[in-house]
C-alpha positions as CSV (number, residue, x, y, z in Angstrom):
1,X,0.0,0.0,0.0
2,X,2.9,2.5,0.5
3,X,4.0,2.0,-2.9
4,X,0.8,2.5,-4.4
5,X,-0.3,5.9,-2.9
6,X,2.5,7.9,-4.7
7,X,2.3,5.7,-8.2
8,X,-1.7,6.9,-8.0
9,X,-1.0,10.2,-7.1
10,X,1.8,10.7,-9.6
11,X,-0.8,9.5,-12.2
12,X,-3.2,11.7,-11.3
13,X,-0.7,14.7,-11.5
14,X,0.2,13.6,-14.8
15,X,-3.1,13.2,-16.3
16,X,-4.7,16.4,-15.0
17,X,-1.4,18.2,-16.3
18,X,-2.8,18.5,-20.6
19,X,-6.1,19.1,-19.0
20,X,-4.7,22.5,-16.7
21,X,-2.9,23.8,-19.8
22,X,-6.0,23.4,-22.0
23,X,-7.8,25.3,-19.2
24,X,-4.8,27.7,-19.5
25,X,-4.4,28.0,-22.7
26,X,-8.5,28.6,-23.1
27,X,-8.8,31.1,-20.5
28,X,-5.9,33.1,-22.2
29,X,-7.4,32.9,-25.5
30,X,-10.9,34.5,-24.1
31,X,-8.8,36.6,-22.2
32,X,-6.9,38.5,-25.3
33,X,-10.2,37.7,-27.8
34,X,-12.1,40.2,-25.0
35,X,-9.5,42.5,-24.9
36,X,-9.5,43.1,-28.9
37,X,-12.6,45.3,-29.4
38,X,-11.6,46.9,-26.0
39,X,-8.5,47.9,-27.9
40,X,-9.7,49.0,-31.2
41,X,-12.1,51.1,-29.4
42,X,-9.5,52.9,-27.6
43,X,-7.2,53.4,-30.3
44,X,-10.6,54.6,-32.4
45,X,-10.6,57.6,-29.8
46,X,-7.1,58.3,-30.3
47,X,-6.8,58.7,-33.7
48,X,-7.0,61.9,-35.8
49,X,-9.7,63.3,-37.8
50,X,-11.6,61.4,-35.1
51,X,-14.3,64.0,-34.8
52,X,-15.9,66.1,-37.5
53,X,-18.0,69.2,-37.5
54,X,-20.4,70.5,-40.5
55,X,-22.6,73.4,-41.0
56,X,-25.6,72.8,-44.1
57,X,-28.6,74.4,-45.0
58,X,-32.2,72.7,-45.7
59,X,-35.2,72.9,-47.3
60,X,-38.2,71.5,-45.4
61,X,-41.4,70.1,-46.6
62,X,-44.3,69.2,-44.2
63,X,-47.6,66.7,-44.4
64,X,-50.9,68.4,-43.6
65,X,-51.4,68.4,-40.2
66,X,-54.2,68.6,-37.9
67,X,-53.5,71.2,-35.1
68,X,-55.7,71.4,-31.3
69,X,-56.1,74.7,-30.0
70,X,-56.8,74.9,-26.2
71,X,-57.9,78.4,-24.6
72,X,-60.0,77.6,-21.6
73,X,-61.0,81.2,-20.4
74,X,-61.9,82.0,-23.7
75,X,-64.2,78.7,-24.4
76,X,-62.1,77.6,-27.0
77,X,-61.4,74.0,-27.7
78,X,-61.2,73.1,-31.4
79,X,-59.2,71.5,-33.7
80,X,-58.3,72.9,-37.5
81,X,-58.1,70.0,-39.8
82,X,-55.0,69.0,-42.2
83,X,-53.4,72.8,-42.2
84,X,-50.9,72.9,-45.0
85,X,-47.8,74.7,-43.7
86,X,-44.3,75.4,-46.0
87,X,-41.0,76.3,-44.3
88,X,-39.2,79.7,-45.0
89,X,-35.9,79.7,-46.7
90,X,-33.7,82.6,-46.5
91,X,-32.5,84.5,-49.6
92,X,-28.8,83.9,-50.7
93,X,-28.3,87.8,-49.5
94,X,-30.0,87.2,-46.3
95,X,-27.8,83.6,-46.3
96,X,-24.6,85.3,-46.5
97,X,-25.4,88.1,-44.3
98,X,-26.4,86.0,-41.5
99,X,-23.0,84.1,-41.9
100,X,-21.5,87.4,-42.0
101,X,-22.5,88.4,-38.8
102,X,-22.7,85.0,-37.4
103,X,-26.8,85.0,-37.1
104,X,-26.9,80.9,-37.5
105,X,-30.7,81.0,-36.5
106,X,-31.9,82.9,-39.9
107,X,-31.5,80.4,-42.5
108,X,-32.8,77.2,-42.2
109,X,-29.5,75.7,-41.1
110,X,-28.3,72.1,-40.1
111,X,-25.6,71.2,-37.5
112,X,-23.9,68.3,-37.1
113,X,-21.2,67.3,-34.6
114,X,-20.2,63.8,-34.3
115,X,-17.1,61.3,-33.2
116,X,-15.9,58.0,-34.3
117,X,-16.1,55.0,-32.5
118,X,-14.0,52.4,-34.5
119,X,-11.1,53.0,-36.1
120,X,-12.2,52.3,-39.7
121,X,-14.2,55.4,-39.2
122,X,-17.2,53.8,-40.3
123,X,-19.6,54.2,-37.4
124,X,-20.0,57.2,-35.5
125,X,-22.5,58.8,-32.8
126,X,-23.3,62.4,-33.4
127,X,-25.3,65.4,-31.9
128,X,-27.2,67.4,-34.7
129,X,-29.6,70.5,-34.7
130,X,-32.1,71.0,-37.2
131,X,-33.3,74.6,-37.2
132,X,-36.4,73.9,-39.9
133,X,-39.1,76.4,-39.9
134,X,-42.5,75.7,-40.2
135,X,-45.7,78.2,-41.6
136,X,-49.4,77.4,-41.7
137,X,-50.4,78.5,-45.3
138,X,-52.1,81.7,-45.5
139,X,-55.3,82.0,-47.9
140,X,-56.0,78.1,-47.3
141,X,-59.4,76.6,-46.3
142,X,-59.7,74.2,-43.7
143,X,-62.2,72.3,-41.8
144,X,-62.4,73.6,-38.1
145,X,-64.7,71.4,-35.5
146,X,-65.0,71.8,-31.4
147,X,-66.1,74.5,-29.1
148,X,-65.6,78.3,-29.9
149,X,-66.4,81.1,-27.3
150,X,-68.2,77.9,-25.7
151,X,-70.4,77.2,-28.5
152,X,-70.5,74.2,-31.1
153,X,-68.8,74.8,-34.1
154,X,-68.4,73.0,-37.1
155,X,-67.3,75.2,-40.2
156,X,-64.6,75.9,-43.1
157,X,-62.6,78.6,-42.3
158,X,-60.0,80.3,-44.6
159,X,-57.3,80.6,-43.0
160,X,-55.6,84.6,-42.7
161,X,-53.6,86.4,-40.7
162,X,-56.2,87.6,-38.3
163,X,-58.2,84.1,-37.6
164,X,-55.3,81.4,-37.8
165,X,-51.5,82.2,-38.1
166,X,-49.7,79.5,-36.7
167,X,-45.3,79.5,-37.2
168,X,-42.6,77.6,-35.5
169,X,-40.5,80.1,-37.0
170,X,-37.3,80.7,-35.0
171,X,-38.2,77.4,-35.6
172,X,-39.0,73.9,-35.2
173,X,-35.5,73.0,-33.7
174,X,-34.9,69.2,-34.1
175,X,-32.1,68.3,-31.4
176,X,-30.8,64.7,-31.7
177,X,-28.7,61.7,-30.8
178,X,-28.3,60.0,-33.9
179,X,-26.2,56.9,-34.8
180,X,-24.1,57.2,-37.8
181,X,-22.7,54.4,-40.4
182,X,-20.8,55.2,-43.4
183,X,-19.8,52.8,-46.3
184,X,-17.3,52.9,-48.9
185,X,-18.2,53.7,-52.5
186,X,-15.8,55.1,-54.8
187,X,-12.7,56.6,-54.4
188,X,-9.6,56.3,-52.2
189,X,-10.9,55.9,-48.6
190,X,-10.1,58.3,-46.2
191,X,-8.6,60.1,-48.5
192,X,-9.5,63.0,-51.2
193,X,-11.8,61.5,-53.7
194,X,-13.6,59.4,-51.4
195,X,-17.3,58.9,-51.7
196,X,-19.8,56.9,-49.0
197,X,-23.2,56.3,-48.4
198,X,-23.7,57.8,-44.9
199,X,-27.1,56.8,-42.9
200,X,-28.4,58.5,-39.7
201,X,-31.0,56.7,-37.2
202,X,-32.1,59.2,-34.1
203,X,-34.3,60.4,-31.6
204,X,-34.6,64.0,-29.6
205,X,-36.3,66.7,-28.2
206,X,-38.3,69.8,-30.3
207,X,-37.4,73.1,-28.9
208,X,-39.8,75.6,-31.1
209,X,-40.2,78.9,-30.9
210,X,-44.1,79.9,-30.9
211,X,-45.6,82.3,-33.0
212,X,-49.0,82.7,-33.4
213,X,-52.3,84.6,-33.9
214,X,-55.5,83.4,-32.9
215,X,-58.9,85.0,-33.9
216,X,-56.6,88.4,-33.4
217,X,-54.9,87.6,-30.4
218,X,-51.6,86.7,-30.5
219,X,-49.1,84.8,-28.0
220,X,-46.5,86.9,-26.0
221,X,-43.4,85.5,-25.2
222,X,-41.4,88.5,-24.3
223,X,-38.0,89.6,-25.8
224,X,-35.2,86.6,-27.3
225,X,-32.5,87.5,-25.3
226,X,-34.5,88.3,-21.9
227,X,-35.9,84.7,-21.4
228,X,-34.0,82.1,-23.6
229,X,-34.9,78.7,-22.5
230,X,-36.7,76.2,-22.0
231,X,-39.5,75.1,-19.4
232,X,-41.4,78.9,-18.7
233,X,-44.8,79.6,-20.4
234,X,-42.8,83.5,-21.3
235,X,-39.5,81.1,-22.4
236,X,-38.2,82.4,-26.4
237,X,-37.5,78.7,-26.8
238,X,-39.3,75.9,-25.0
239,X,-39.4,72.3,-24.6
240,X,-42.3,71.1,-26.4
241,X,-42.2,67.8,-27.3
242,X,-40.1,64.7,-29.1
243,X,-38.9,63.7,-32.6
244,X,-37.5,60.8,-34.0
245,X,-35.8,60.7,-37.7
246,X,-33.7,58.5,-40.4
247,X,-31.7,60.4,-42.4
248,X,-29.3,58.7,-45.8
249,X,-26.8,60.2,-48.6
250,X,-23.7,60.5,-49.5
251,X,-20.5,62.5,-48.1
252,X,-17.6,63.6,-50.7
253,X,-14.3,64.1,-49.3
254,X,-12.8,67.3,-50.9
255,X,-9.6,67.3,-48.8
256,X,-7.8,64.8,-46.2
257,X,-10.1,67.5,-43.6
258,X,-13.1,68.6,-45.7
259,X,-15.7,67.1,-47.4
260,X,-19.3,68.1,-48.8
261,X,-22.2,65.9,-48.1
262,X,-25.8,66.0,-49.1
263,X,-28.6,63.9,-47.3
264,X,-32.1,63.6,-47.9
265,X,-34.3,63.4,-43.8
266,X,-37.6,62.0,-42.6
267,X,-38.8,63.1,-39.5
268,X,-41.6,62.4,-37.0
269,X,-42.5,65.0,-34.1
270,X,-45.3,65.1,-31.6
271,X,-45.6,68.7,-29.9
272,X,-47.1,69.2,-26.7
273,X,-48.1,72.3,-25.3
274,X,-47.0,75.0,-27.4
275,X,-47.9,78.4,-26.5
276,X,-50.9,80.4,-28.0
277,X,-52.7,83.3,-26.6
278,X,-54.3,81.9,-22.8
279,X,-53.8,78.4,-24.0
280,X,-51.7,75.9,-25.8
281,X,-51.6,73.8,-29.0
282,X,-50.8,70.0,-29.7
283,X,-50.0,68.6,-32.9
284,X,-48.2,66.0,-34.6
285,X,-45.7,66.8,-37.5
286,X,-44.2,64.8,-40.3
287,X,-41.3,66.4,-42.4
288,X,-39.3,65.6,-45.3
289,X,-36.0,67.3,-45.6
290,X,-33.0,67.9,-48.0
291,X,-29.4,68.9,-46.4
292,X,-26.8,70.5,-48.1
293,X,-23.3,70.3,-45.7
294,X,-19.8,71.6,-45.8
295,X,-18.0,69.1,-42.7
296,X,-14.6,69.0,-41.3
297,X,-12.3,66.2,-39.5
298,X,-10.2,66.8,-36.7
């Protein structure tokens, strides 16, 4: 028996020996397989050209719309019926003046700030600001039902200055998180010449700026620079409700830094609470927008 103790034990030692370097070996492996995406997402943040920057300018285009007006000391509680509304692009003279004098909010402009996350630069996460403007259409005729001056009503109304003049103006801001993939095309990559398909997939907030008229009343917000933003009833801007978007085209690199890029946006927004004259307003919006760009890497 005193031989055989150690004999066993030595086999034991001998046969679990393969089996702890497997083990090793396996545990290794997983170990440096984990650590891979750990390490090409780090090096994606150091790299240059890792974040970019562009400034565009838009055109918007709106679905009719059906738009609840709420003024409970006045007895008004009605709802106009698919309003047409049109945005409100800026001249090229009124364009380059604002850029002049660094007034971003008058043309209907389009930033875009955004950082890598791999180090193929091919997926990104990004902050953007649409400032689209929206206008009911003057002169139009649409169907208003509910309660005015706390009777029934149930007419067609054409729509004028006086009676119904409804703008996000100053505008219907679109702030965003988006996630960004770009794909390869034509060209070098990364390099001058390059073209790629770029797609955007987001969600945010809508911070409009009201202003209205209402059977001859109109909403008072006060002065823009006295109360900016965002949750007071006398706010310039205010938060008003959510959007969500998907956005695709193509970016052309012009230099290593620079490159042009034109996308064509869908957009979805429900607004809450916007401010009319002793009241509010809710209404949903669909948009359709085109983006012109000029972007830069660093």
């Amino acid at each position: 028996m005193s031989m055989r103790w150690p004999t066993w034990l030595l086999g034991a030692a001998l046969a679990a020996t393969p089996l702890s370097g497997a083990f090793g070996q396996d545990a290794a492996s997983a170990s440096a397989n984990s650590a891979v995406p750990q390490a090409n997402f780090d090096r994606a943040l150091r790299n240059e050209g890792n974040w970019y920057f562009s400034w565009g300018y838009s055109r918007q285009q709106y679905a009719d719309s059906d738009i609840h007006i709420s003024q409970p000391t006045l007895g008004n509680d009605f709802v106009v019926h698919k309003v047409k509304a049109s945005d409100f692009p800026s001249s090229p003279e009124d364009t380059l003046s604002s850029l002049f004098n660094l007034d971003f909010t008058n043309p209907q402009e389009n930033i875009r700030v955004g950082k890598f996350l791999n180090p193929e630069k091919t997926f990104a996460v990004e902050l953007s600001i649409d400032h689209s403007k929206y206008n009911s259409d003057l002169g139009q005729t649409a169907t208003v039902t509910g309660t005015v001056s706390n009777a029934a009503y149930n007419s067609d109304v054409v729509l004028n200055s006086q009676n119904f003049n409804y703008a996000l103006h100053n505008g219907l801001n679109h702030i965003m998180v988006n996630a960004v993939w770009l794909r390869h095309l034509h060209g070098p990559e990364n390099q001058p010449g390059d073209l790629q398909l770029i797609s955007r997939l987001g969600a945010g907030i809508l911070l409009p700026h009201a202003d209205n008229t209402i059977f001859g009343n109109a909403n008072e917000v006060g002065p823009k620079n006295t109360n900016v933003c965002c949750f007071s009833s006398g706010d310039w801007w205010q938060l008003n409700g959510w959007t969500a978007g998907v956005e695709v085209g193509v970016r052309y690199r012009i230099y290593k830094t620079m490159y042009l890029e034109l996308t064509g946006k869908a957009a979805y927004g429900v607004l809450r609470g916007v401010p009319v004259y002793k009241g509010s307003a809710d209404q949903t919006i669909w948009m359709t927008e085109q983006v012109l760009s000029t972007g830069f890497l660093f």
